[in-house]
C-alpha positions as CSV (number, residue, x, y, z in Angstrom):
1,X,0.0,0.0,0.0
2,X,1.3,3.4,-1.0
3,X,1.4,6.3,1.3
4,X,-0.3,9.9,-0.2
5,X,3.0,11.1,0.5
6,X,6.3,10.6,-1.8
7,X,9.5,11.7,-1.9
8,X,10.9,13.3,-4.8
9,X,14.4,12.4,-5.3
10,X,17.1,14.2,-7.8
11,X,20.5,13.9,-8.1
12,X,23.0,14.8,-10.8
13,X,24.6,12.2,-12.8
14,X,27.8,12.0,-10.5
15,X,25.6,11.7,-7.6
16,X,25.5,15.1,-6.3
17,X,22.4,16.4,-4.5
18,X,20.1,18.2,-6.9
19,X,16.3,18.6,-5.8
20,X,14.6,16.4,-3.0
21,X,11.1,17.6,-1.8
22,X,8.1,15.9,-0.3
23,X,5.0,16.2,-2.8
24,X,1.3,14.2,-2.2
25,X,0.5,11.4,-4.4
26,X,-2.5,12.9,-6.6
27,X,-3.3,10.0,-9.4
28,X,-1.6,7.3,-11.1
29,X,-2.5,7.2,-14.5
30,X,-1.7,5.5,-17.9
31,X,1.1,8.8,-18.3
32,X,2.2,8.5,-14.9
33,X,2.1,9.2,-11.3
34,X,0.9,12.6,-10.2
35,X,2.8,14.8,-7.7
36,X,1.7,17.8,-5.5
37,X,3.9,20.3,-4.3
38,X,1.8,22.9,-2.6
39,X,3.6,26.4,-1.3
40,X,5.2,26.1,1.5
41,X,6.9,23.5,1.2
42,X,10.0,22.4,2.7
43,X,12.8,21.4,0.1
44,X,16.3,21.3,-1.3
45,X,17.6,23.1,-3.7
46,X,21.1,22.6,-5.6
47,X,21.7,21.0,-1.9
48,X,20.7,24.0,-0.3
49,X,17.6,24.4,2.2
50,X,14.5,26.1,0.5
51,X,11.2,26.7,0.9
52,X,8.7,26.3,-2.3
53,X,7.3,29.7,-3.0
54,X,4.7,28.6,-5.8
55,X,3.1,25.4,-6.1
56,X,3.1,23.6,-9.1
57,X,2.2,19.6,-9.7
58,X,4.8,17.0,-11.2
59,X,3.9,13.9,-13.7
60,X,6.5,11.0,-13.2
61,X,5.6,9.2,-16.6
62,X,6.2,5.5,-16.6
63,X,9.6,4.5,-18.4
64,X,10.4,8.2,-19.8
65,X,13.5,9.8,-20.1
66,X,11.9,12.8,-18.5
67,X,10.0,14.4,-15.8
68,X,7.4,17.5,-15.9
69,X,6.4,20.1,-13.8
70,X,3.3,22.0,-14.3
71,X,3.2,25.6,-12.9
72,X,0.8,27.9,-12.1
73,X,1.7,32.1,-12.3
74,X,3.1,34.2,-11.8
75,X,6.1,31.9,-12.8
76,X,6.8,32.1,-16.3
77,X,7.3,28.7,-17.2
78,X,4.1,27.0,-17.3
79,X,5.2,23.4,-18.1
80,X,8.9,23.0,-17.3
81,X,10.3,19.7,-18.5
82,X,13.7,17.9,-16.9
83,X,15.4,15.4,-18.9
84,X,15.8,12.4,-16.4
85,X,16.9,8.7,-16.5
86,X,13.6,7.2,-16.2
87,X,11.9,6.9,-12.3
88,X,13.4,4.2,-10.0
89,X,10.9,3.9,-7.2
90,X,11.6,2.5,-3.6
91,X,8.8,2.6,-1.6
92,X,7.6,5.9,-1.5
93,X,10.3,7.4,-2.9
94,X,10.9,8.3,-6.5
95,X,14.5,8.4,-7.8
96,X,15.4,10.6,-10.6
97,X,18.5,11.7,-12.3
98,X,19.1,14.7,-13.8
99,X,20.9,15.0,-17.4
100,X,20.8,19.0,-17.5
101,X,18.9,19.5,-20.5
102,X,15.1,21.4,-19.9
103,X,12.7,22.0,-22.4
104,X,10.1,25.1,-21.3
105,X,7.0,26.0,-22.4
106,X,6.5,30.1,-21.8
107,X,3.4,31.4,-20.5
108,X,1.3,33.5,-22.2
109,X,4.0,33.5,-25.8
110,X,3.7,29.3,-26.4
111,X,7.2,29.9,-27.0
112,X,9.2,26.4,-26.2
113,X,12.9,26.5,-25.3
114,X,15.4,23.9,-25.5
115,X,17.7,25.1,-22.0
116,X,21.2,24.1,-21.2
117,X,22.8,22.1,-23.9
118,X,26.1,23.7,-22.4
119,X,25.8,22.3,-19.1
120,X,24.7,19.0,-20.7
121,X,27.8,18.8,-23.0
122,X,29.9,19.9,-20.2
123,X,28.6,17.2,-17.8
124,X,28.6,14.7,-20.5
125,X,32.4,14.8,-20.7
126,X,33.2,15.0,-16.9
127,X,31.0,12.7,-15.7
128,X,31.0,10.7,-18.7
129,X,27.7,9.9,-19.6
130,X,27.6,6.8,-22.1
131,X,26.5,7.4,-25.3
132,X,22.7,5.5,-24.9
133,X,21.8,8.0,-22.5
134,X,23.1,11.2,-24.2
135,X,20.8,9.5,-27.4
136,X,18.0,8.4,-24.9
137,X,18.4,12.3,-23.7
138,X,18.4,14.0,-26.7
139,X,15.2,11.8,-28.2
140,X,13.3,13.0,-25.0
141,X,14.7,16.7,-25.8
142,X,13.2,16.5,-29.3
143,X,10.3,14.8,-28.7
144,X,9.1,17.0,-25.7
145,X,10.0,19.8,-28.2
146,X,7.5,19.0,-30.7
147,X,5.0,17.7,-27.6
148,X,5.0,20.9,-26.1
149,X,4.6,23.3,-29.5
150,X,1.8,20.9,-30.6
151,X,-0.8,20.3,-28.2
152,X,-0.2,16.9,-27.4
153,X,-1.4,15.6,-24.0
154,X,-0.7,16.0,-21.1
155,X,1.2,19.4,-22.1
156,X,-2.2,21.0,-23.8
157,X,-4.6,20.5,-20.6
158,X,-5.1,17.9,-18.9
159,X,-2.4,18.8,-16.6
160,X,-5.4,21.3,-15.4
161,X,-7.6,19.4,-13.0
162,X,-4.5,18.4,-10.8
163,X,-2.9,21.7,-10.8
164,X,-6.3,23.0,-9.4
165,X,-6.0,20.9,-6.4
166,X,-2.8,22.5,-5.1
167,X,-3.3,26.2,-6.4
């Protein structure tokens, strides 16, 4: 039995601390599981101590290379995609790494950004990614591209319902 309560799990590639934050189990769904991150809420940040200033709701798909959060304004990003290694659950607590990349969907423009292919091809050669995940990456990267610009679900609305429950 599954609590309502998970915990979100990032780290970078080599290991190193990246996000880990509490967030209430919403749905589990034929995309994914759904995750609720209300304001408030206690988190770290880069490894540093935060505190989340504006909810938002996360889909863990099932076997993606990636991970989405759905915001809310006033931030600008309304869907804000990572590029991941696909979940690894233990228990209640979802494991995710992060391979740099982000592909952002701007509120109010549409417009959808590809973000840091420099700190992706910098950490590809220190950490040494192997070459199947920098192609599994950069399919999830080009896929969530076109996903994003072209009103495929979940990125068009149905994210909606379950960011209403936290807002």
């Amino acid at each position: 039995m599954s609590s309502d309560v998970v915990r979100v799990v990032y780290r970078k590639y080599d290991g190193t601390a990246h996000r880990d934050y509490p967030a209430r189990r919403l749905t589990e769904d034929d995309l994914g599981v759904w995750l609720g991150v209300t304001a408030g809420t206690e988190s770290i940040y880069h490894g540093q101590p935060s505190v989340e200033q504006i909810p938002f709701v996360l889909l863990v798909p099932h076997d993606a290379w990636w991970s989405t959060m759905f915001n809310p304004p006033p931030r600008t990003s309304e869907v804000y995609c990572d590029i991941a290694s696909p979940a690894r659950w233990e228990g209640d607590t979802v494991h995710l790494i992060d391979l740099d990349l982000d592909v952002v969907r701007r509120r109010g423009t549409g417009l959808v950004e590809l973000r840091d292919e420099d700190e992706f091809a910098e950490h590809r050669v220190r950490f040494g990614y192997p070459e199947e995940t920098v192609a599994q990456a950069r399919a999830a990267a080009e896929w969530l591209y076109g996903a994003l610009g072209d009103g495929t679900e979940p990125f068009a609305s149905a994210y909606r319902k379950w960011l209403a429950l936290v807002v």
